[in-house]
N, C-alpha and C positions, 0 to 999 in steps of 0.2 A: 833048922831054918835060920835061928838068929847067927850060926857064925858062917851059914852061907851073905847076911847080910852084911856083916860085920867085913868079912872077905872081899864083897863087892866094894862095900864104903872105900876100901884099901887102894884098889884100884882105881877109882875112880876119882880118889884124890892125888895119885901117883899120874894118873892122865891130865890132871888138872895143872899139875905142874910140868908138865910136857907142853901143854897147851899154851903156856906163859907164851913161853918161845916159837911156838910154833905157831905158824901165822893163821894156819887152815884150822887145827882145833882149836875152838872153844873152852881153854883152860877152866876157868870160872865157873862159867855154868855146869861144866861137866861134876866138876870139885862138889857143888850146890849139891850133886844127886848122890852122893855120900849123904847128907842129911837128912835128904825126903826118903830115902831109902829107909832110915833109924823109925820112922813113922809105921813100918811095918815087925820092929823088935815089938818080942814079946815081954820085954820087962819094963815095966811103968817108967822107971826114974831115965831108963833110955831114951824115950820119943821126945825130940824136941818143941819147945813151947811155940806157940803159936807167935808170938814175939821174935824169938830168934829167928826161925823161918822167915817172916815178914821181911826185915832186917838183912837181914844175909840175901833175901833173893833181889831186894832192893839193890846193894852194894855191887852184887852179882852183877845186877843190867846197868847198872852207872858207871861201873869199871869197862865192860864190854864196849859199850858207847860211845866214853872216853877213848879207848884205846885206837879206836878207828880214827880218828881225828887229832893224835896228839900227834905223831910223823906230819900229817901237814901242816897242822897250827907251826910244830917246830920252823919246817922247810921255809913258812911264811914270814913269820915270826925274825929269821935270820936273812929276812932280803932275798924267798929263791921266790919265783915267778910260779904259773901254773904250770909249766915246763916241768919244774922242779918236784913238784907237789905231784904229778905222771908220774915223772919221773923214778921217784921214789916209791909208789904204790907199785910201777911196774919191778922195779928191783928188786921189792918184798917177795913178789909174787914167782920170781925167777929164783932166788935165792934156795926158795922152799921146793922147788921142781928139781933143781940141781945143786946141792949140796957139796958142789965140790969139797968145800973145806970144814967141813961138817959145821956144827953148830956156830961157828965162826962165819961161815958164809952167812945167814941169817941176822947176823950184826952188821956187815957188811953192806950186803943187799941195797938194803934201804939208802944208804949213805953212799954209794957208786951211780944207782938210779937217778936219783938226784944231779948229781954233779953233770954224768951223762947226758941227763933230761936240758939242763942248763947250758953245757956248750951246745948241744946241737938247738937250741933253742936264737945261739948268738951269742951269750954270755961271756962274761971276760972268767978267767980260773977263778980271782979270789971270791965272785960271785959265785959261783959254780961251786967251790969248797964252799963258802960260810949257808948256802942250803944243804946241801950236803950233811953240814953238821948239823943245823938244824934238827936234819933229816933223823937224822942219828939217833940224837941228845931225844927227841919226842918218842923215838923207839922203845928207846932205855928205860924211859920214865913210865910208857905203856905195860913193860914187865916187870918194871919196879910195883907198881900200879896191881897189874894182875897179881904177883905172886903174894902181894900183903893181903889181897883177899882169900887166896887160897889157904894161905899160914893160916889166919883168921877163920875160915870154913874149918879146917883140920883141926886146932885146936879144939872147936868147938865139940866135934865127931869126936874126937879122943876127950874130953871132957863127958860127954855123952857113955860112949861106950862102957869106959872104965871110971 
């Protein structure tokens, strides 16, 4: 049983980092259930402290939270309108349906939504770019964001485990 857990934790911190990037899953939290899972090993020094849990599941829901709002803050943040701020949600959202360019379309996304979002809005170009970037630069820092939590959850789990 403990390295069917062990097994599971693996994957589910491998999905966790899928999830960075990936708009639809839930990287983070997914990663977390690597942890809670260890609460079911059967060797003492394995189950993590009520501390870390607390901590991690904290981190977990403030990254998540964060991440929804950091593409707008950015869009906003760089002069794009609620145009832009659409704009950008819907580019995410289209990015991840059609991957044309693989994981490159998903950087993308956000950053063309936007622009988009802003000329048909009215918008002159260099408005239309600097949300755009915005758009972007909030993306980036949402996965930057997510994957230090995951590193974080994983080390933990491999600290655990072994």
């Amino acid at each position: 049983m403990d390295v069917v857990i062990i097994i599971l934790g693996i994957v589910f911190l491998l999905l966790g980092v899928v999830g960075c990037l990936a708009p639809i899953i839930p990287g983070p939290p997914i990663a977390f259930l690597a942890l809670l899972g260890l609460l079911f090993h059967s060797t003492e020094a394995s189950v993590p402290e009520t501390k870390l849990l607390l901590l991690s599941g904290f981190l977990v829901i403030a990254v998540t939270v964060i991440d929804y709002f950091l593409p707008i803050w950015g869009t906003k943040k760089f002069g794009g309108t609620d145009a832009g701020k659409r704009g950008s949600i819907v580019g995410l959202i289209l990015a991840f349906i059609f991957p044309i360019l693989g994981p490159l379309t998903i950087l993308i996304g956000p950053f063309a939504g936007a622009v988009v979002g802003e000329l048909i809005s009215g918008q002159n170009n260099q408005t239309a770019l600097k949300s755009g970037l915005g758009s972007f630069l909030g993306f980036v820092g949402g996965v930057i964001l997510k994957l230090g939590v995951v590193v974080y959850v994983g080390i933990k789990f491999i600290g655990l485990v072994w």
